[in-house]
N, C-alpha and C positions, 0 to 999 in steps of 0.2 A: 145567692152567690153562684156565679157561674161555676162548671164543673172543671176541673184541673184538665189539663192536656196536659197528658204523656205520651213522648217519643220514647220506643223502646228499639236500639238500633242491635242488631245479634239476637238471634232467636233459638240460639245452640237449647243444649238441655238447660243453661241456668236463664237464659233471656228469657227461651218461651216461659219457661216457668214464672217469671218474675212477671213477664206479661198478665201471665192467667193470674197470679194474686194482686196486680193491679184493677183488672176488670172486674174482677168480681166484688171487690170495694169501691167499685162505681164509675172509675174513673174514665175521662173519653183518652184513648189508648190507641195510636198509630205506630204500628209495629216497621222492621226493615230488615232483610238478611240477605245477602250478596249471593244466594240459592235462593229466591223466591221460592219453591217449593216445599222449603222447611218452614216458611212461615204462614204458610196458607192455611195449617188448621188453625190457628187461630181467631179466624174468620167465625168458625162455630161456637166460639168462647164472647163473638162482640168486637173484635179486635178490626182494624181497618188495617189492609196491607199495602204498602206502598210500593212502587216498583223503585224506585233508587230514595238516597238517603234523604236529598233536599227535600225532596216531596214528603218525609215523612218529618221531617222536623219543620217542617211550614205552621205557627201558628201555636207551637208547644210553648207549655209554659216549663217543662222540665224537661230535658231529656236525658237518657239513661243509658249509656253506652258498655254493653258487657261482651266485648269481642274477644278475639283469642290471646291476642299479643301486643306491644308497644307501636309493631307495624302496621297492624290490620286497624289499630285506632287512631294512631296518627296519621293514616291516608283517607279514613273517611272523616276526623275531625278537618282538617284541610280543605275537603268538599265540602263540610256543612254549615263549619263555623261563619262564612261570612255572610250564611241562609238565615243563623236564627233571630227572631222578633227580639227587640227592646225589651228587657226584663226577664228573657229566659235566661235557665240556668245550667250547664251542660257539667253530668255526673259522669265521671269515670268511675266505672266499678269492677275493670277485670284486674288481675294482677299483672302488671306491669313493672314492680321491681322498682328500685329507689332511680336509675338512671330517668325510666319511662317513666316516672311519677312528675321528674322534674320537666322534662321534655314535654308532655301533656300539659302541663298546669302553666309553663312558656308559651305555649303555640295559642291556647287561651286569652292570656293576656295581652298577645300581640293581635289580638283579636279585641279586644273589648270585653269578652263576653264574661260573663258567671262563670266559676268553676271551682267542682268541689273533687277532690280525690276522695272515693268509698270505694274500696274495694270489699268486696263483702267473704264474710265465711260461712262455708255451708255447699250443699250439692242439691242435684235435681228435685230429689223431694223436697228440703225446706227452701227452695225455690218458688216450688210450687202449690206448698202451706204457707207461703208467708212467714216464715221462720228463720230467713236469713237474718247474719249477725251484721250489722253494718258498720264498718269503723270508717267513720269519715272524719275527714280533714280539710281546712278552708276557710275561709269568712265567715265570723261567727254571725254576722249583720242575715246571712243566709238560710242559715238552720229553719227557720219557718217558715221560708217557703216552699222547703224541700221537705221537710218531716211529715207532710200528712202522707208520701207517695214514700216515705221510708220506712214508713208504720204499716203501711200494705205488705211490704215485701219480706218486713222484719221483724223479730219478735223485740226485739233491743239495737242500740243506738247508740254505740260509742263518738262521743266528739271526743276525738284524741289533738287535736291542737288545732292551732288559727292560722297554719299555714299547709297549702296542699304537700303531701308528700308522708305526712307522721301515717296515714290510714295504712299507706304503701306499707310505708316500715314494720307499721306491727299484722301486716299481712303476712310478710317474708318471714318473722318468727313464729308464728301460730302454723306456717305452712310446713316449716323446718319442722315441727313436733308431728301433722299429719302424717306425713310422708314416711318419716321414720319407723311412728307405729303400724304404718299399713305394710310396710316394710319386714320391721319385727316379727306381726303379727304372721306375717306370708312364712317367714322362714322357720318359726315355729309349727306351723304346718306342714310344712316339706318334711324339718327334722321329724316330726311322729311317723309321717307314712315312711320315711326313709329306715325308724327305726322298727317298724310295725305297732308304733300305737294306735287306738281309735283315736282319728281325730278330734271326734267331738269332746273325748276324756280332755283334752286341752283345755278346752273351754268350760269346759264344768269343775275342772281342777282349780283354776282361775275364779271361776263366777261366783262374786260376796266378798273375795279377795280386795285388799288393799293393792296387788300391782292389774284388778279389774277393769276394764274398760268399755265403753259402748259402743267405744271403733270396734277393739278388739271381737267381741262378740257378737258383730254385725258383717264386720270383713272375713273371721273365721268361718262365719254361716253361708258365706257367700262362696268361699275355698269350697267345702264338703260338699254343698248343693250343684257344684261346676254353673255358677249363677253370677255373670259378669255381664249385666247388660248396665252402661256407662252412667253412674251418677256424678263421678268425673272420670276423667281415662287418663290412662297410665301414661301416653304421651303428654296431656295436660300438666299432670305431674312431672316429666321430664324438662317441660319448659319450665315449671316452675324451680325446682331443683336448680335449675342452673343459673336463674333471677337468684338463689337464696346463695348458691357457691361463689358467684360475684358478691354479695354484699356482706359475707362471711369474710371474705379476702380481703376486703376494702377497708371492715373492721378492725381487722388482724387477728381474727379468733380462727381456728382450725380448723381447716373443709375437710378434715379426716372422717368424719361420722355419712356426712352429707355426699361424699364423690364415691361411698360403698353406698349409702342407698341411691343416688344416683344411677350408680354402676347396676343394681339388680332388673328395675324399670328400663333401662337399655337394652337390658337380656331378655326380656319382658316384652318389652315390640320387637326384637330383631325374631321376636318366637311368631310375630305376627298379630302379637295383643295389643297393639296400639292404642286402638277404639275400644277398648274392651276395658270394663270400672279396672278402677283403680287396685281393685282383690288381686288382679288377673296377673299384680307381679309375681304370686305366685308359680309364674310361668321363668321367673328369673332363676330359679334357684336350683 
């Protein structure tokens, strides 16, 4: 059996990652990122790098699109889509929110093509272990052709419905709870130093606890260590926060929770931690 071609279009921290646990389960892997320079180490991992999109989806039997936003993917699905082969299948996997889910999964079909909405949970490292969560939505007729290169990237597999757009949905609520606790967890760190406790007494107060967590305890470590180098960034979480503030409104449930953690990630880049993990609201507070 011939070996899977994968297009991986975005090489940020979760592409390339997604990249590197493609190749190393074998697969032949033609990478794309609108800064060629971010995607050139890949080159040392096996990876082929392409200079623009078409060239990198020439010949794919999957492609896997994890760019920033609803914009940055609907301007390069528009250049690519009318590039891909007979039988290819074009994954959306960044968070795009229930409008862009709809918009993406439209612009596909006005195209012919395959298309599955996954947006995936998960950051740099299980990126790059193969341990993203993938909730896809779509064509069930499709699932096997995409599941050997979903099993690369992921340790589990959510099919959440047979039309594109459900993966989105339950993106925006699993992101609502991130967010919040990275949130939580930041201002509970501010409160101790502001009140002079050791911070780490926080985390050890907590650890075995039932209101315990492994965010909690990983973004605390990240606070005390002054250790923010971007598994996601606090701007990332900005865009999302406000994909989640729209579809909170739209439900008619209350953006009261979500426009205070919102509001702290604002403070957070306006502090100049934009690029900086997601711990680094801690600068919000």
């Amino acid at each position: 059996m011939a070996t899977m071609r994968i297009a991986v279009l975005g090489t940020g921290a979760m592409g390339a990652g997604m990249a590197q646990s493609l190749l190393r389960d074998g697969f032949d892997v033609t990478v794309w990122n609108r800064t060629p320079e971010r995607a050139e180490p890949l080159t040392d991992d096996g990876a082929v790098v392409a200079l623009d999109p078409v060239a990198a989806v020439a010949d794919a039997d999957v492609v896997m699109a994890m760019l920033f936003d609803t914009e940055s993917t609907v301007s390069v699905m528009e250049t690519v889509l009318p590039h891909l082969g007979d039988g290819a299948v074009f994954v959306q996997c960044a968070t795009v929110g229930v409008e862009g889910a709809a918009q993406t999964a439209s612009l596909a079909a006005t195209h012919g093509v395959a298309f599955l909405d996954c947006p995936v949970l998960g950051t740099k490292a299980p990126a790059e272990q193969g341990k993203l969560v993938m909730l896809a939505s779509g064509d069930p007729a499709l699932r096997d052709r995409v599941q050997p290169a979903f099993d690369a990237v992921g340790s589990k597999t959510l099919w959440v419905g047979e039309e594109p757009g459900a993966g989105s949905r339950l993106k925006l609520a699993c992101n609502a709870w991130i967010a919040s606790i990275a949130a939580a967890t930041a201002q509970s760190m501010a409160l101790a130093k502001g009140l002079g406790v050791d911070q780490r007494q926080v985390l050890e107060a907590l650890d075995g606890s039932a209101a315990n967590s492994a965010y909690l305890q990983m973004k605390g470590a990240a606070i005390i260590e002054d250790s923010y180098a971007p598994q996601f960034s606090v701007d990332g979480v900005r865009k999302d926060t406000g994909l989640i503030r729209t579809a909170l409104a739209d439900a008619g449930v209350s953006t009261d929770l979500i426009d205070g953690v919102r509001a702290v990630f604002d403070s957070a880049s306006s502090a100049g931690h934009g690029g900086d993990d997601m711990a680094a609201v801690y600068f919000g507070f």
